[in-house]
C-alpha positions as CSV (number, residue, x, y, z in Angstrom):
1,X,11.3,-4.3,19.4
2,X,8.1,-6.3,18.4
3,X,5.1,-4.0,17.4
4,X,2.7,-4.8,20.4
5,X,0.0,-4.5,17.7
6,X,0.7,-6.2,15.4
7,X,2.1,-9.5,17.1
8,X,0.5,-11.8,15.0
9,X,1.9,-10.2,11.7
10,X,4.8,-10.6,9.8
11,X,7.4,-7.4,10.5
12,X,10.8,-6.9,10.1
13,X,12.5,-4.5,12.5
14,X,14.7,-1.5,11.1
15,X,18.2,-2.8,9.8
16,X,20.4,-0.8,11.5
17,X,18.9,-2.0,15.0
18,X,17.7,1.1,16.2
19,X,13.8,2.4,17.0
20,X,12.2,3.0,13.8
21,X,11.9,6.3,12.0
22,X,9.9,5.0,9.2
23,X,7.4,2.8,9.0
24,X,6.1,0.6,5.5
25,X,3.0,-1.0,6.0
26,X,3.0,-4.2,2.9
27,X,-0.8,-5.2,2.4
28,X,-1.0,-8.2,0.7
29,X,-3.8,-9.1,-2.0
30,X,-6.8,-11.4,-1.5
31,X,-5.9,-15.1,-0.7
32,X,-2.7,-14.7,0.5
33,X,-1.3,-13.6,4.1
34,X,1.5,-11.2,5.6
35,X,4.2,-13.1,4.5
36,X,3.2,-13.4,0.8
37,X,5.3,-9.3,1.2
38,X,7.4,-9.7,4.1
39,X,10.0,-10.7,1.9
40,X,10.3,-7.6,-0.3
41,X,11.3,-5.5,3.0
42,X,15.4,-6.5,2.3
43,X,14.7,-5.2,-0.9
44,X,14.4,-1.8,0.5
45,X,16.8,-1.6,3.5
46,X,19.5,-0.6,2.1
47,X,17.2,3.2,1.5
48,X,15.6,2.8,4.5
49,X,17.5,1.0,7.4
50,X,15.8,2.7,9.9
51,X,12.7,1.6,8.5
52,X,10.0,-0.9,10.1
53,X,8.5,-3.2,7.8
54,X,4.8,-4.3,9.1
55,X,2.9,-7.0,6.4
56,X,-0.2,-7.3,8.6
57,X,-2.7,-10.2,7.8
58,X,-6.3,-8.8,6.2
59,X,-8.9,-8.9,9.0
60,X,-10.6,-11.6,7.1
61,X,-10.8,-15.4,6.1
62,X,-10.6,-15.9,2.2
63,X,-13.9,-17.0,1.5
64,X,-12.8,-19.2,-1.4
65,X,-10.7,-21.1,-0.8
66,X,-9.6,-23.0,2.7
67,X,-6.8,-20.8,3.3
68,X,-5.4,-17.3,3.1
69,X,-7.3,-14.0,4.0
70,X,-9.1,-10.8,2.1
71,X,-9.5,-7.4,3.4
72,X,-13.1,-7.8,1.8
73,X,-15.1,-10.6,-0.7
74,X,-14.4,-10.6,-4.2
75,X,-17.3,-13.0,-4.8
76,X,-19.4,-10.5,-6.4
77,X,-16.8,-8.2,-8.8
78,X,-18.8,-5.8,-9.4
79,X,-18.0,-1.4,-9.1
80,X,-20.9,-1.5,-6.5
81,X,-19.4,-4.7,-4.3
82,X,-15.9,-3.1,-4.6
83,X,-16.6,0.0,-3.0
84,X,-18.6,-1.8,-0.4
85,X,-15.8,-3.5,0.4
86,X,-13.2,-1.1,0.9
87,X,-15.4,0.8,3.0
88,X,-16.4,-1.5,5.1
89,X,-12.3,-2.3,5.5
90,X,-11.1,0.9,5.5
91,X,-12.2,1.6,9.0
92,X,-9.7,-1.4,10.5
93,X,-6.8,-0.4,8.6
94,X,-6.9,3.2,9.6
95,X,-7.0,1.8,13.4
96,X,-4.1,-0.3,12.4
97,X,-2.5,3.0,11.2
98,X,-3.2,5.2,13.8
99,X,-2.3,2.4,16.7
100,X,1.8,1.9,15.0
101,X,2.4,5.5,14.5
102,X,1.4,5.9,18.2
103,X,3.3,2.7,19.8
104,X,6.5,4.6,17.6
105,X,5.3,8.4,18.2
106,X,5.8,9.0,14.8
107,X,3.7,10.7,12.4
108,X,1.6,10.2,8.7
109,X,4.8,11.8,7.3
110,X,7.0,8.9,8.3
111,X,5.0,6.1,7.0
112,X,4.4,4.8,3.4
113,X,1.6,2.0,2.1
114,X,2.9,-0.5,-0.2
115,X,-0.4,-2.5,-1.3
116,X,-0.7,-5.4,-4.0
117,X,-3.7,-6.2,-5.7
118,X,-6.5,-6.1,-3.1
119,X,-4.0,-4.2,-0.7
120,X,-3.4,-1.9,-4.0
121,X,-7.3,-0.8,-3.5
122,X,-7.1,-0.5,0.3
123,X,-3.7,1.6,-0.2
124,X,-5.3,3.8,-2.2
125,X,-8.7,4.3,-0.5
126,X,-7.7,4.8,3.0
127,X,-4.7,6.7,2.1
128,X,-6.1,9.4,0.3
129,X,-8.9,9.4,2.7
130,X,-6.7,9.9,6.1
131,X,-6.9,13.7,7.1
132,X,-2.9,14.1,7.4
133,X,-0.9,12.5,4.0
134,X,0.8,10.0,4.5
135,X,4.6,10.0,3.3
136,X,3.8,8.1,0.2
137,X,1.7,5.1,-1.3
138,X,2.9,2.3,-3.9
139,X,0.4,0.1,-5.4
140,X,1.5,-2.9,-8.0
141,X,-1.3,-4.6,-9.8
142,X,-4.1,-3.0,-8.4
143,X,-7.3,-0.3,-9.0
144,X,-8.5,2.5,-8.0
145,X,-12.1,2.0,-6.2
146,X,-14.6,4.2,-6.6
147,X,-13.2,7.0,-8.7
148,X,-16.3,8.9,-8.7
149,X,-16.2,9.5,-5.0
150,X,-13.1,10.3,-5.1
151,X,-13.5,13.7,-5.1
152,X,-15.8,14.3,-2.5
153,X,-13.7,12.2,-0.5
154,X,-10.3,13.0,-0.6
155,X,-8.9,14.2,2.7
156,X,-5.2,14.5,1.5
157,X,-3.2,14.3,-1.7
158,X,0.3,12.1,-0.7
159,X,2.2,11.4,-3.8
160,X,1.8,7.5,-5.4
161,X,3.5,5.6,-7.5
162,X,1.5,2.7,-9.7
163,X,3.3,0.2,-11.7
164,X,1.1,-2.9,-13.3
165,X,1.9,-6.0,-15.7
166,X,0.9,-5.8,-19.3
167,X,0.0,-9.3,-19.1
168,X,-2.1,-9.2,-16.0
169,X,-4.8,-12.0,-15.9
170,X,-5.9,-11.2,-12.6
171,X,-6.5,-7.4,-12.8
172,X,-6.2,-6.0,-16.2
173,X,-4.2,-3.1,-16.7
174,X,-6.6,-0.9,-18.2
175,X,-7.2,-0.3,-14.4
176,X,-3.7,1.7,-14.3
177,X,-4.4,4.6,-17.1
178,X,-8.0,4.5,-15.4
179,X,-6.7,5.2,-11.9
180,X,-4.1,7.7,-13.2
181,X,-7.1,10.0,-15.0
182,X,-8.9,10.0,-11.8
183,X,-6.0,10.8,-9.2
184,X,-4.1,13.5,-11.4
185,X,-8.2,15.1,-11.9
186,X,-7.8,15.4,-7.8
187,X,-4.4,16.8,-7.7
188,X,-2.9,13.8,-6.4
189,X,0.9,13.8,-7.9
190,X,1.1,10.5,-9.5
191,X,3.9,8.6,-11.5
192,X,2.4,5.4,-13.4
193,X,4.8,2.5,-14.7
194,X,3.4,-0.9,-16.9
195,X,5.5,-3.6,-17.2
196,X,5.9,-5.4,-20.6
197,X,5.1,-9.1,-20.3
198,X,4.5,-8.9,-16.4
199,X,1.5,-11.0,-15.4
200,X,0.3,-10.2,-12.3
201,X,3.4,-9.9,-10.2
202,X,6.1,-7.8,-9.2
203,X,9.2,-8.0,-10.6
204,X,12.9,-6.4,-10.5
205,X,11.9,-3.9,-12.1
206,X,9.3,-2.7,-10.3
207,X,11.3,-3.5,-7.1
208,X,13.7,-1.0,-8.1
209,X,10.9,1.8,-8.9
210,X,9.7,1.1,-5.4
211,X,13.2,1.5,-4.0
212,X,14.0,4.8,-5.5
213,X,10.5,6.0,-5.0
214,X,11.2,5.2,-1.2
215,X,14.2,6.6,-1.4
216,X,12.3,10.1,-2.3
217,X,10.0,10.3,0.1
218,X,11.4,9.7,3.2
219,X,14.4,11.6,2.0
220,X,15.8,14.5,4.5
221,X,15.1,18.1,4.0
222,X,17.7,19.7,2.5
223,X,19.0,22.8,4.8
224,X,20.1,26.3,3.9
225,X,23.1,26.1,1.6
């Protein structure tokens, strides 16, 4: 079945063929486009094969280059710019959000945010702002925008999982320790991975950190013994 919202964006249905029960929305970092993630989702079916994967496009052209898209500019780097940004962005994604849990009538609890670099700050920014938690949120090479607001912000405390290369060119990983200070200081249940030699990518390794961290949250309740 084809996501009537998201027609225009890369998705791969659940692997056993059946409606999904889970959903991973893969938000890709700034330049690049839905399928830059798509093609982690095999990665992960073997946990979840009831699981839709949905790598929507960023709302945006990439304003540097003649191809690709952003969720917001990166023209002007700056702590003020960033948290303009992801404002001003947060407002579609949680649309997007709310529009596949109801084409699916599932809830937050069934559906994880996997974000990479730019998508890393979206993950994290609308994710802890949403009023229900979400099931889970991984971010790989990314930051955590606006830590000082964080705690008059946050809605909802879903448990994350950061990995980042040590070798990161793009977005250094000072931004991981940085990010994990300010989400265990709002009681957000965090595990934080870096990667020695890992530029800014994601490799096997943290592959299989995303799998079994997948695998966790979306396990079943155990019953009465």
């Amino acid at each position: 079945m084809t996501p009537a919202s998201t027609l225009n964006d890369p998705f791969r249905p659940p692997a056993d063929g059946g409606d999904p029960e889970q959903i991973v929305i893969l938000l890709h970092g700034v330049g690049a486009d839905g399928n830059d993630l798509i093609g982690l989702a095999p990665e992960f079916e073997d946990v979840l094969p009831q699981a839709l994967f949905v790598s929507p496009n960023a709302p945006f052209a990439f304003d540097m280059a003649p191809f690709g898209f952003q969720w917001f500019s990166l023209q002007d780097p700056g702590p003020e710019s960033l948290l303009a940004g992801v404002r001003a962005a947060a407002p579609g994604l949680d649309s997007f959000i709310d529009g596949i849990l109801a084409q699916y009538e599932l809830t937050e609890a069934d559906l994880a945010l996997l974000g990479f670099s730019q998508g890393c700050m979206m993950s994290l920014h609308v994710g802890l702002r949403r009023e229900t938690p979400l099931a889970g949120i991984l971010g790989f090479s990314g930051m955590l925008v606006g830590a000082e607001t964080l705690p008059s912000e946050i809605r909802s405390r879903p448990p994350v999982l950061l990995a980042h290369g040590e070798a990161d060119e793009v977005v250094s990983v000072q931004a991981l320790p940085a990010a994990v200070t300010a989400l265990e200081a709002a009681d957000v249940p965090v595990e934080a991975h870096v990667r020695p030699g890992l530029g800014h990518g994601i490799d096997e390794e943290e592959i299989a950190l995303g799998r079994a961290f997948l695998g966790q949250i979306f396990a079943p309740a155990e019953g009465p013994a």
